[in-house]
C-alpha positions, -999 to 999 in steps of 0.1 A, spaced: 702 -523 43 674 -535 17 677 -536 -19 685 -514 -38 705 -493 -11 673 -485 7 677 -478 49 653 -496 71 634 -478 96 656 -491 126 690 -478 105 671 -443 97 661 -441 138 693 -449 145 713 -425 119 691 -400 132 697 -404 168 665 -424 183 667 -433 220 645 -454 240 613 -445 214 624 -406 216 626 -391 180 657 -373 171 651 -332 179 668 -306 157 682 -281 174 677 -243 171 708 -223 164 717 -189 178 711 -169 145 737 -142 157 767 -166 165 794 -163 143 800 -194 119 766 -204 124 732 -206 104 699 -212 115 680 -239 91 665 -210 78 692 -190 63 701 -224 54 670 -232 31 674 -196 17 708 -198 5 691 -228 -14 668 -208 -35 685 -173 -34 704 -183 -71 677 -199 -87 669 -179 -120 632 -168 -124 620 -153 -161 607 -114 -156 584 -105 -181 568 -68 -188 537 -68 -205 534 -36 -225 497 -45 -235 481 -71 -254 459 -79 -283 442 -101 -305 442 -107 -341 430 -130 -366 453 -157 -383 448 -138 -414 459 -103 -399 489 -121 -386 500 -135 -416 493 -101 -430 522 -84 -410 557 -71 -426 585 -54 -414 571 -20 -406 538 -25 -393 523 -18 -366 502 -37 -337 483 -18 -316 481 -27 -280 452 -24 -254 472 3 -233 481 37 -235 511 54 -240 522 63 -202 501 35 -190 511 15 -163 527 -21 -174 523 -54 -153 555 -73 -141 555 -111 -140 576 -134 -125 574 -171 -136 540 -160 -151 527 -147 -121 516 -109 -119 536 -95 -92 537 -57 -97 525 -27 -119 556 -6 -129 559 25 -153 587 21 -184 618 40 -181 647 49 -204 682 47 -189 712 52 -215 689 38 -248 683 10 -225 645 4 -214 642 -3 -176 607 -5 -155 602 15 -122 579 -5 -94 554 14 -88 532 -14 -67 540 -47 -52 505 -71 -61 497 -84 -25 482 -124 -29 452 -126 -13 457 -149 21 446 -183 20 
C-alpha cells in the first residue's frame, strides 16, 4: 500500500480479479431472479430518495427598488399571467412541465398537464 492508504495498481488489478493481463469483467445479472439486482436497479435505488425542490411559478414581474419598498400588508403584485393560465413546474430550477392549479380540501395542488421534452444532444 502507499501513503496515505492509497492501493497500487498491482493491489487494485489484483482486488479486482486481473489474470494473465485480462481485466476483471462484471457480470450481467438475470434481472428476474429472485434475490437479485442488476447494477441498474442498483444505481437507481441510489438516487430514488434523494429530495429535489418543486417549484410552481404562478407568473412573474418586475418592479423597482422603490415599489418594493413601497409594499404593505394588503397590496397587491400583479403577475405576467392570467387567471386560469397555465403555470410552469420546476425541479431543481429546471422547467419540467406546464400544469394547471387546483384546489383539493383548501389545499392548492397542480395538475400536469405537459411533460417539457429536452431537446437531444
Amino acid at each position: 500500500m502507499t501513503e496515505q492508504g492509497k492501493l497500487t495498481q498491482d493491489e487494485l488489478d489484483a482486488l479486482l480479479g486481473e489474470r494473465d493481463g485480462e481485466a476483471f469483467q462484471f457480470t450481467e445479472l438475470e434481472p428476474n431472479k429472485v434475490g437479485h439486482h442488476t447494477a441498474e436497479d442498483m444505481n437507481l435505488d441510489l438516487l430514488l430518495d434523494i429530495p429535489l425542490e418543486i417549484v410552481v411559478e404562478l407568473g412573474r414581474t418586475k418592479k423597482k427598488i422603490s415599489e418594493v419598498l413601497e409594499l404593505t400588508s394588503g397590496s397587491i403584485v400583479e403577475l405576467d399571467k392570467m387567471a386560469g393560465e397555465p403555470v410552469d413546474v420546476y425541479i431543481n430550477n429546471k422547467l419540467i412541465a406546464i400544469g394547471e392549479v387546483v384546489v383539493i380540501d383548501e389545499h392548492f395542488g397542480v395538475r400536469i398537464k405537459e411533460i417539457i421534452q429536452s431537446p437531444v444532444k
